[in-house]
N, C-alpha and C positions, 0 to 999 in steps of 0.2 A: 504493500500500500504506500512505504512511503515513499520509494523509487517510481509507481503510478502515478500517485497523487499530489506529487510535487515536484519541484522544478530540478532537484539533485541526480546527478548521474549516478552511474553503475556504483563507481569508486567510492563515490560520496557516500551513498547509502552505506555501505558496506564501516566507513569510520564512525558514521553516526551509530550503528550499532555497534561497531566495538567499545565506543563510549560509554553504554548500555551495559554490555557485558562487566565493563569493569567497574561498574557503579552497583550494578545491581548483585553480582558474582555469578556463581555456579547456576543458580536455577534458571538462569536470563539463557542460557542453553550454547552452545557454540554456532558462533558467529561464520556462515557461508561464504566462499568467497565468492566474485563478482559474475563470474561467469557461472556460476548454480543458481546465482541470482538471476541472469541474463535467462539463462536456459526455463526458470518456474513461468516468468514471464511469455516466453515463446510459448510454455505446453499450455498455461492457462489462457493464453488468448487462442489458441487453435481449440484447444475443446471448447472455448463459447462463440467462437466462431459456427463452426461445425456444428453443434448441437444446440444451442438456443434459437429461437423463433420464434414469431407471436402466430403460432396457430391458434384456431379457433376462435380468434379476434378480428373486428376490423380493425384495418392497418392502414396506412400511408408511405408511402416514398419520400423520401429528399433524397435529392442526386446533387453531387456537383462533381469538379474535376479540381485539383487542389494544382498548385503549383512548379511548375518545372522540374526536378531534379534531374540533372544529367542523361539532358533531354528527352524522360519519361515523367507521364503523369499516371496518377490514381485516379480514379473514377469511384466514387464512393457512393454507396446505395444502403442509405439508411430505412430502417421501419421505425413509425412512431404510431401513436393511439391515431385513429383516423377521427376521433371525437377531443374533441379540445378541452379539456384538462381544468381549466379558468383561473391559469395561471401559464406565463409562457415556459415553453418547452424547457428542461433538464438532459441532462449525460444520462439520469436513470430511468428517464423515459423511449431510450432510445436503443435500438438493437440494429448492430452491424451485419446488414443482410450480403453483401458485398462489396469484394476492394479488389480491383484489377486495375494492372499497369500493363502500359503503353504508352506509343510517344504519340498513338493520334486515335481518336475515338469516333468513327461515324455515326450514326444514325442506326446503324445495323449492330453495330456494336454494343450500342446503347441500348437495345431493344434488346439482343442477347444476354445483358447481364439484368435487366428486369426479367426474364424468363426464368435464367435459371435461380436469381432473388427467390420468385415467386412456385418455384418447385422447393424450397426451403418450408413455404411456409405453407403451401399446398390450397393456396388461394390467393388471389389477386386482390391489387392493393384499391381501396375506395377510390383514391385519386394519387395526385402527385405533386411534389414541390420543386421548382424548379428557376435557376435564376437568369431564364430568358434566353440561353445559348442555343443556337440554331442546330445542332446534333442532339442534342437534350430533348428537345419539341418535338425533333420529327422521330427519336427512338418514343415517346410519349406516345405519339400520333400515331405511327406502327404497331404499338400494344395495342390502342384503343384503351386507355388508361386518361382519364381527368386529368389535367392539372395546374395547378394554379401556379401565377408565376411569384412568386418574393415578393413580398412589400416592401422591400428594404432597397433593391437591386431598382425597383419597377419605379418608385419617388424619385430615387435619386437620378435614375435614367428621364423623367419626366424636369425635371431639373435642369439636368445637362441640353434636352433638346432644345431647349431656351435660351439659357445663357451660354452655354457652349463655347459658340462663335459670334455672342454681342461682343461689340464693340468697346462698351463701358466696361463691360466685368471683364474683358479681356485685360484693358488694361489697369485696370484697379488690383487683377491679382497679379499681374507682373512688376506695378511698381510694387506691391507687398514683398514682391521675391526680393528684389535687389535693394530694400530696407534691411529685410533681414542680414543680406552680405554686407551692405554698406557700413550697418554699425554694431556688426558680431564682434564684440572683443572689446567697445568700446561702454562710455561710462551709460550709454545710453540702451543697452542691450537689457536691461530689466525691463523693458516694456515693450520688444520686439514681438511681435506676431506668430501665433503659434502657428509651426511647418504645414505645408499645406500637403499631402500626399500625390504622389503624381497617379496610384492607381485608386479606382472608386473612388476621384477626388468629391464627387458630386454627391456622396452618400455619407462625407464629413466636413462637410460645408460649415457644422453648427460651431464647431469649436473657432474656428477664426469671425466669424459672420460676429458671435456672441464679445469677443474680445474685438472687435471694432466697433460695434455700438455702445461698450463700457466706456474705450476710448473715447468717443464724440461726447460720452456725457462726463469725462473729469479734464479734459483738455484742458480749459482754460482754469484749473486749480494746479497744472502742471509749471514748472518753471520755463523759464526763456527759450534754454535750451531744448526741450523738449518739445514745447511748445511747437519750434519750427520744424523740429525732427516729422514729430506725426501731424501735422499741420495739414498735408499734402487730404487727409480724409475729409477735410468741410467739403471738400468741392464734388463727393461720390457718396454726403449724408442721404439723400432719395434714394440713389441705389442699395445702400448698405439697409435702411429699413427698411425696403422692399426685403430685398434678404431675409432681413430678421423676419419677417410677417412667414414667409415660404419655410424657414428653417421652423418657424415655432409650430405651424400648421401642419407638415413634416411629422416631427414629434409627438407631436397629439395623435396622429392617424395613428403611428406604429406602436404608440403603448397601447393605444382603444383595441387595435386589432389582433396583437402579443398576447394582453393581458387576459382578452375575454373572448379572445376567438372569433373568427369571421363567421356570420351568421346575416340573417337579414337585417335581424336588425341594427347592430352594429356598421353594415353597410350602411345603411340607411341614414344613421348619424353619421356618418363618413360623410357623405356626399352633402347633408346638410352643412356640416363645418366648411367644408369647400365654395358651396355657393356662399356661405355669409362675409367668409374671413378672406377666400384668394381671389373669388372672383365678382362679388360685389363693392363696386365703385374703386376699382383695380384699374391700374392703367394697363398696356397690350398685354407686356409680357406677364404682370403677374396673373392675370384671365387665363393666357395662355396658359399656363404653370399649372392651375384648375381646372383647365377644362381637358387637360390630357389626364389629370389623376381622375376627375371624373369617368371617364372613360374604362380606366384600369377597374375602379371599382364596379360598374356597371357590367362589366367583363366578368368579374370574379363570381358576382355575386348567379349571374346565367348558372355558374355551374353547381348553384346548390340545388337537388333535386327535392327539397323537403324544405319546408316554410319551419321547422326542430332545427336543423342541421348545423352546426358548429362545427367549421374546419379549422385545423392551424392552416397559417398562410404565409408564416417566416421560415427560411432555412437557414436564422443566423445560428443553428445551434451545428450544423455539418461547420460553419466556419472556424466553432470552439475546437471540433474534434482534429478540424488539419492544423489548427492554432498548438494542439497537443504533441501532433507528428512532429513538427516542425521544431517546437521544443527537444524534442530527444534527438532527431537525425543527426547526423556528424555533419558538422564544416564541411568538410571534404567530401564535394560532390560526387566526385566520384564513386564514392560508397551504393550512389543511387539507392532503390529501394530494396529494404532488409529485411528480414524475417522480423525484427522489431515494430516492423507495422501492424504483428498481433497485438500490439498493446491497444489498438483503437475499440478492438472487441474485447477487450477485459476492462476497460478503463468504465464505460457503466455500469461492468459489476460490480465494482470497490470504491465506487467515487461518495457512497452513503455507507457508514461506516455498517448502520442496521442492516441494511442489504447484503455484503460483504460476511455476515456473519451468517448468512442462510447458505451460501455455498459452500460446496464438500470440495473443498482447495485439493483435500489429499486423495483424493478418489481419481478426481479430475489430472493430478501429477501421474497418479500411478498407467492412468489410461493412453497415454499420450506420449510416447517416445521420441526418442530424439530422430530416431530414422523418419520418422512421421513429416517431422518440421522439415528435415533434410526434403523428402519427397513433394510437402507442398511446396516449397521455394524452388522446388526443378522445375515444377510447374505450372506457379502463378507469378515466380520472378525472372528476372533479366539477371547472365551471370556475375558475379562484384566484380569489377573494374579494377579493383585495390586487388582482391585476391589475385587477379588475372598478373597484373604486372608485375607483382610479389613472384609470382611462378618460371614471368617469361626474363625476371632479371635473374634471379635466382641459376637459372640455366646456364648461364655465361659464367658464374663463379663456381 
């Protein structure tokens, strides 16, 4: 659990309990070394890989594809309660129906790993979650499988369609850039702008948006100096609270819809907030900004078949799980993807400590060999790059 459930490596763990050990003595038991540690990890996420499922349940999908590594990605196929919870999603609501790598995922491909997801649990999923990718939709499309796209992905995409390539916000966020270089390191850096991300910049608009309307309201309690520094913002105050108005409305949609789950009526309030707040007595663009989220909601809400019906309609919880890979994987790309990616299907088992204690950890070790792990990684990974070169230098000496 504490190598799972926390941010410490193999090694780490392993001093944290000898620390233990010698605090506690004799009955604290002897301390594993790292690699017995590494290996419980591999057998306990392949047995809940392999044998867990939400049969006999309705269920849902989230898909997404996680991040580059050494020019292979994951494709990740989660199962969640297909009824919404009324509270947003958790790690223990969530069961790892599928993880395949490759370095490119069609449409066919994507529909093959919902197949065999869905011989896991021996029933097809209610709908699906999904953050808009054009191989995602049409493997969606192909099942014949629902699904809803992201609210998180879909705002902030509604966002970007607007100011994207305006002109004002073009350059409002570029002089912001070259604020930032201009007076990093100087006396004036304590009130520099928070970094703007170059990817999903549109779905974390709130943190700089939020920190430029603070500024416009203590400017002139600011000294001389400062004064001039962030001066350059009077002239982009209409823009910036337009901002704020789109950031704060934003906000509101995606707790209403996290919190209590997409439903009619929930929708219903969506769209009300939209006509009162972005798009009445709005100028172009913020109408515009409205009238494409209206839309998204009008979309969603089509596919509920039942006037009861409560879907989840975020997959910010697939982004916690790669947020996790990403934490363990080595620096060194080349490692590409490990048999340590069984930790994404152990990691909702242990992540509630309550939970964690209904599993038979030692049933599940004894079942589960290491030829096992060897045999999945023949065949659901790419071979290690590290080990390859270690092999082919090794040759010459």
């Amino acid at each position: 659990m504490i190598y799972v459930g926390t941010s410490c490596g193999l090694r780490s763990v392993i001093k944290i309990l000898s620390i233990h050990e010698k605090v506690l003595g004799e009955p604290f038991g002897k301390v594993p070394c790292y690699n017995t540690e590494a290996n419980w990890v591999r057998k306990l996420g392949l047995s809940v890989y392999e044998e867990d499922a939400p049969k006999g349940s309705k269920y849902a999908y989230i898909m997404d594809e996680s991040i580059m590594i050494n020019k292979e990605k994951l494709l990740l196929v989660l199962g969640i309660p297909a009824e919404h919870a009324g509270k947003p999603l958790d790690h223990e609501d969530v069961t790892v129906l599928g993880m395949h790598v490759g370095e490119c995922f069609k449409r066919e491909d994507v529909r093959e790993s919902m197949e065999k997801a869905s011989g896991k649990t021996g029933s097809l999923p209610e709908y699906g979650i999904y953050d808009g990718a054009h191989n995602l939709v049409g493997g969606f499309n192909d099942a014949g499988i629902d699904h809803h796209l992201d609210i998180s992905h879909t705002l902030g995409n509604c966002m970007k369609h607007v100011y994207g390539k305006d002109p004002e916000f073009t350059e409002l966020t570029e002089k912001l850039g070259k604020v930032r270089l201009q007076y990093h390191l100087t006396d004036k850096a304590w009130l520099l702008p928070p970094n703007m991300r170059a990817m999903a910049r549109f779905m974390n608009l709130r943190e700089w948006v939020t920190w430029a309307r603070k500024m416009l309201g203590c400017l002139d309690s600011l000294d001389e100096g400062l004064k001039e520094a962030y001066s350059f913002l009077l002239q982009y105050r209409e823009l910036i609270e337009e901002l704020g108005v789109c950031v704060d409305s934003v906000a509101y949609l995606e707790t209403l819809c996290k919190c209590e789950g997409f439903g009619l009526r929930t929708s219903a309030l969506c769209q009300r907030h939209i006509i009162v707040n972005l798009i009445g007595n709005a100028n172009n663009r913020r109408a515009r900004v409205g009238l494409e989220m209206l839309d998204y909601f009008r979309g969603q809400a089509a596919l509920l078949n039942d006037t009861r019906q409560i879907h989840n309609i975020s997959s910010d919880i697939i982004e916690s799980e790669f947020g996790i890979l990403k934490a363990k994987v080595s620096p060194n790309k080349l490692y590409g993807f490990t048999p340590m990616v069984l930790i994404l299907p152990l990691y909702p088992k242990i992540s509630v400590y309550s939970d964690a204690k209904k599993q038979d950890f030692k049933e599940r070790l004894a079942d589960v060999k290491l030829k096992d792990i060897d045999l999945w990684a023949k065949e659901n990974l790419s071979p290690n790059r590290v080990a390859l070169r270690s092999r082919t230098l090794n040759k010459v000496s």
